[in-house]
C-alpha positions in Angstrom: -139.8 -38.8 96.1 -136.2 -37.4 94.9 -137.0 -37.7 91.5 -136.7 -34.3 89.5 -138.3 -32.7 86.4 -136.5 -35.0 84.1 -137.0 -38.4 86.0 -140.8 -37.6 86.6 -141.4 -36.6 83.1 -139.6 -40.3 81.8 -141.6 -41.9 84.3 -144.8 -40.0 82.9 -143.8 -41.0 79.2 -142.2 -44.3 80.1 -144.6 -46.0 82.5 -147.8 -44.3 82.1 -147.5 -44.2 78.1 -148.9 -40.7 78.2 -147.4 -37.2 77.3 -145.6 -35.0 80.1 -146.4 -31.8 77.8 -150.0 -32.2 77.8 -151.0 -29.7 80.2 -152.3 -32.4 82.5 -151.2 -32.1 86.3 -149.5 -35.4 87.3 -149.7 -36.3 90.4 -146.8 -38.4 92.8 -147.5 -39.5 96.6 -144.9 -41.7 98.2 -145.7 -44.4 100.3 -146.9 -43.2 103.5 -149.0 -40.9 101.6 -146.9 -37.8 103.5 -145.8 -36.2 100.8 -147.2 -35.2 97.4 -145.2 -34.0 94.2 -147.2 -32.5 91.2 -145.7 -31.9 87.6 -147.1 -29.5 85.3 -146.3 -28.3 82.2 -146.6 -24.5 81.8 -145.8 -24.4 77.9 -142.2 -23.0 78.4 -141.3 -25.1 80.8 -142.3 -27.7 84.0 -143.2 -26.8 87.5 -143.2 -28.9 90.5 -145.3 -28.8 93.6 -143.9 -30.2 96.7 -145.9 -30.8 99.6 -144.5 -32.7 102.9 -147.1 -33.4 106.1 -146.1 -32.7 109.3 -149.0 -34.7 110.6 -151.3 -37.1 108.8 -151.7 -38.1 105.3 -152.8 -37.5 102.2 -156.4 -39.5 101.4 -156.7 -40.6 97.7 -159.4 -42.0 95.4 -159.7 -45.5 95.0 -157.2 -46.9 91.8 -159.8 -47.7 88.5 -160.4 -51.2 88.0 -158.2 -51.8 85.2 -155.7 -52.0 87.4 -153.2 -49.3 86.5 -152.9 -47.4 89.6 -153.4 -44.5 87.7 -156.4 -42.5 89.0 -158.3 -39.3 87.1 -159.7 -36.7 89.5 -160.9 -32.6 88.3 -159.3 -30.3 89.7 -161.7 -29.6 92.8 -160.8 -33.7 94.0 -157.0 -32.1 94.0 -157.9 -29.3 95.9 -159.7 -31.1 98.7 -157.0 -33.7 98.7 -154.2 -31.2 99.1 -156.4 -29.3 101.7 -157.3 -32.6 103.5 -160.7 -32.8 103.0 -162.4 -36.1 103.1 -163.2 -37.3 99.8 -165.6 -40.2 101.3 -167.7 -37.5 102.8 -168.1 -34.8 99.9 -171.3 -34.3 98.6 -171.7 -32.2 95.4 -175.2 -30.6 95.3 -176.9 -30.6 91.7 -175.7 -27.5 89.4 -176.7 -26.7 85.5 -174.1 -28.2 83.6 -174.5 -27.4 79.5 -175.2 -30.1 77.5 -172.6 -30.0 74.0 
């Protein structure tokens, strides 16, 4: 977790094979899962979120099966995660979604 702006965003390009400068919100959790780092890039520049737990951990959603580690969640999965909500235990109720 002391990696910086620059060490996140090789690790991002490097390891991941993806782009830092996407617009995508990467996510970091050490591995306690008591702290959480975000990187974002804001089209003129990157921004980091830190979060550190004084009690308990972060929950996250099971790794896909190819093996990765690399998860995809919306942004509502971030939100409960980061406000500790129980992912196991969410149950979204049926909305209209519009069909492309």
């Amino acid at each position: 977790m002391r990696c910086g702006f620059d060490s996140l965003s090789g690790l991002i390009r490097d390891r991941m094979d993806m782009n830092a400068l996407s617009g995508s919100v990467f996510i970091f959790v050490n591995r306690r899962r008591t702290h959480i780092k975000l990187l974002l890039w804001e089209g003129d520049g990157f921004s980091i979120y830190y979060k550190r737990l004084e009690k308990g951990t972060f929950e996250l959603p099971a790794p896909d099966a190819e093996g990765t580690g690399s998860v995809r969640i919306d942004e509502r999965k971030l939100q409960f995660i980061l406000q500790g909500v129980s992912l196991k235990k969410i149950a979204y109720r049926p909305r209209f979604g519009r069909t492309a």
